[in-house]
C-alpha positions in Angstrom: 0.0 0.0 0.0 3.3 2.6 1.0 4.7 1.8 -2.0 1.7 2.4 -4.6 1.4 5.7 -2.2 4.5 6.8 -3.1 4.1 6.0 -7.0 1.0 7.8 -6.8 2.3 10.9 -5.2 3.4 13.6 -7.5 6.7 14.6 -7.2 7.6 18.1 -5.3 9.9 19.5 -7.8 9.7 19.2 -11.6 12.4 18.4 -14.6 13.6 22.1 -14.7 14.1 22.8 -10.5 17.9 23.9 -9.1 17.7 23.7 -6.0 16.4 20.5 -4.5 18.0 18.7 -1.3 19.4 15.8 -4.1 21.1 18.5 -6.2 22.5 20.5 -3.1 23.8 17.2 -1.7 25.5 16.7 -5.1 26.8 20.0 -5.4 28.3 19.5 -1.9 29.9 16.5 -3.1 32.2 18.4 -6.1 32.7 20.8 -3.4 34.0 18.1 -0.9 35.9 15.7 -3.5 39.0 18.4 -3.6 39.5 18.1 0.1 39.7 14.3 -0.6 42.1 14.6 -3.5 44.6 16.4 -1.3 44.6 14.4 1.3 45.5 11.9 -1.0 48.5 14.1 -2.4 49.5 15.4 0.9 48.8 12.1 3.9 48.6 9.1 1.3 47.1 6.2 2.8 45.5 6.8 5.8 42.4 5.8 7.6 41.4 9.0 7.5 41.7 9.7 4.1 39.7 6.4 3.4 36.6 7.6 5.5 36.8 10.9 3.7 36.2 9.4 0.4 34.0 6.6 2.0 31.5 9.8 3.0 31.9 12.2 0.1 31.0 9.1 -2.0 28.1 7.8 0.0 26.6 11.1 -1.0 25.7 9.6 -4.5 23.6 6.8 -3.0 21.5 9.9 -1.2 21.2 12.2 -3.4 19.8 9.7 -5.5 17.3 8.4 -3.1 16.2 11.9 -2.8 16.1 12.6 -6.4 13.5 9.6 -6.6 11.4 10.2 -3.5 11.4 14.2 -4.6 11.7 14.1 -8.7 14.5 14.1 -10.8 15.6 17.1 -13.0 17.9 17.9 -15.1 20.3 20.0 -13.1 20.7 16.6 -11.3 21.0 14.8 -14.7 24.4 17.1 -15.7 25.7 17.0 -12.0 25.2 13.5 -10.3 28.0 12.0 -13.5 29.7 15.4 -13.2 30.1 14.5 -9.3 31.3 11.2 -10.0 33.9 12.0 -12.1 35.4 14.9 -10.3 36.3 12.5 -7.2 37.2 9.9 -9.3 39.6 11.0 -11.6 40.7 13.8 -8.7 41.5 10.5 -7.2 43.4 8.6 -9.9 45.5 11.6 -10.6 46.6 12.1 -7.0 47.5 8.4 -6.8 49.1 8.6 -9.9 51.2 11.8 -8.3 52.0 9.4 -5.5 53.2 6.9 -6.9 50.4 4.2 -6.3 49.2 3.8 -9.8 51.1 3.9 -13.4 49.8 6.8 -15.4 48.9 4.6 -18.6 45.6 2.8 -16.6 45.1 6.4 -15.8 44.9 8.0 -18.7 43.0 5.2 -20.4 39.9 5.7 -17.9 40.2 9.8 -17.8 40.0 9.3 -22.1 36.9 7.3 -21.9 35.1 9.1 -19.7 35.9 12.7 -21.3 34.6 11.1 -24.3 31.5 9.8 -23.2 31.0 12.8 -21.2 31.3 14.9 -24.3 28.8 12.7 -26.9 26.4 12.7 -23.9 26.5 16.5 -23.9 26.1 16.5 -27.8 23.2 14.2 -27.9 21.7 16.0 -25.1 21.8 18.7 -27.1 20.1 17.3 -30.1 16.8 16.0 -27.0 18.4 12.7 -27.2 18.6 10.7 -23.3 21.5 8.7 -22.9 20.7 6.7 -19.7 23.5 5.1 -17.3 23.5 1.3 -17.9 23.4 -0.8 -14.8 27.4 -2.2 -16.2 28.2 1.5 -16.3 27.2 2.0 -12.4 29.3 -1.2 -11.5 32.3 0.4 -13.3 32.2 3.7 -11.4 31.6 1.6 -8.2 34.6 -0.5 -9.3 36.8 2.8 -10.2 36.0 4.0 -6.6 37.2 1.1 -4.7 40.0 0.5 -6.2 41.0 4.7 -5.0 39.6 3.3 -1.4 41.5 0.3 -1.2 44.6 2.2 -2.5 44.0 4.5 0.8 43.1 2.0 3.1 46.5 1.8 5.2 46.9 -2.4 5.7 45.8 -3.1 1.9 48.2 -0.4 0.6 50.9 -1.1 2.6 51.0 -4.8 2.8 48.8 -5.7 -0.2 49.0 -3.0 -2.4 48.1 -5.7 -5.4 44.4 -5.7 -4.5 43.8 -2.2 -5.6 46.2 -2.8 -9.3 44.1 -5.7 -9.8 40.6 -3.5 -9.1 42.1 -0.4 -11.5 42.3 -2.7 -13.8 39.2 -4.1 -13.5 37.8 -0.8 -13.8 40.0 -0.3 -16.9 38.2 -3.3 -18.3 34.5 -2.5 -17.3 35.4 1.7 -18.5 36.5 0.3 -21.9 34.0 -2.1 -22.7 30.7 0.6 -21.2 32.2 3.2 -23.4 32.2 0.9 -26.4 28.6 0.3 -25.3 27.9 3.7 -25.3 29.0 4.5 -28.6 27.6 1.1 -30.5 24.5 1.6 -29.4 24.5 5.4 -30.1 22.7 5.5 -33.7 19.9 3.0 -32.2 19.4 5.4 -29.8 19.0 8.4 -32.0 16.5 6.4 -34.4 14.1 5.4 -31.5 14.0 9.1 -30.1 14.2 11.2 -32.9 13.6 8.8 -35.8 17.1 10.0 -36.8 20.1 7.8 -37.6 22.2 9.0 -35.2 24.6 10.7 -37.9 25.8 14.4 -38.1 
């Protein structure tokens, strides 16, 4: 009965909204992700550093419960993925500064994602919705734990190993999504604006 409530229940803010608790909370987390980056740079591994990123990136599970339970817009469409990537690559490039991670891993995620990150914009621009696949969530969750286990003092200093073997991992899964993205892009154009994704 709750849930049909809740399905039932219009939302409080519509598509075009700014300021709404979930797009605050994800403005606070680009605001909080440089903190974490220099505690990376500056500390390294520590447990303190590890909780700092733990936090900043339990923000996207909340902000995206409050997005649901309030109504999505698209303020929160640009910035949730804008969020993401700020703290993640922030991330990568201070453990690539350290010393933790080669740069060529590196370079192959930050690649993928600024592409991605620009045909979403284009297509956005043209009305055409490129949703988040449910691999594509896995591979940012996988490209944050390997920057927490990096962090986390006893992995990094006595089994560093774990978090090479989950970059590359999220190497893998970042390749293979943004191959996704871009195979399936014309399909997507056709079915939305009975275009052929071209131009």
């Amino acid at each position: 009965m709750g849930g049909a409530d809740e399905q039932n229940t219009p939302p409080t803010f519509g598509p075009t909204a700014l300021a709404t608790p979930a797009n605050l909370l994800t403005v606070a987390r680009i605001a909080a992700s440089p903190v974490f980056i220099v505690m990376i740079a500056v500390w390294g591994p520590r447990w303190v550093t590890f909780w700092t990123g733990f936090a900043i990136a339990m923000t996207d599970y909340f902000d995206g419960l409050l997005a649901r339970r309030h109504g999505e817009t698209r303020a929160g469409a640009f910035l949730d993925p804008l969020a993401d990537k700020v703290l993640v690559l922030g991330g990568f490039a201070a453990l690539s500064w350290n010393g933790q991670f080669h740069v060529a891993p590196i370079v192959i995620i930050a690649v993928r994602e600024l592409l991605i990150s620009a045909y979403r914009s284009r297509a956005g621009r043209r009305g055409i919705s490129v949703p988040a696949t449910t691999l594509a969530k896995w591979k940012t969750f996988t490209q944050l734990w390997a920057i927490g286990f990096a962090v986390m003092p006893p992995l990094a200093t006595h089994a560093h190993w774990i978090a090479t073997l989950t970059l590359w991992l999220a190497v893998a899964l970042t390749v293979w999504t943004g191959w996704s993205y871009l195979r399936s892009a014309r399909s997507v154009a056709a079915e939305q604006i009975g275009g052929d994704g071209t131009g």
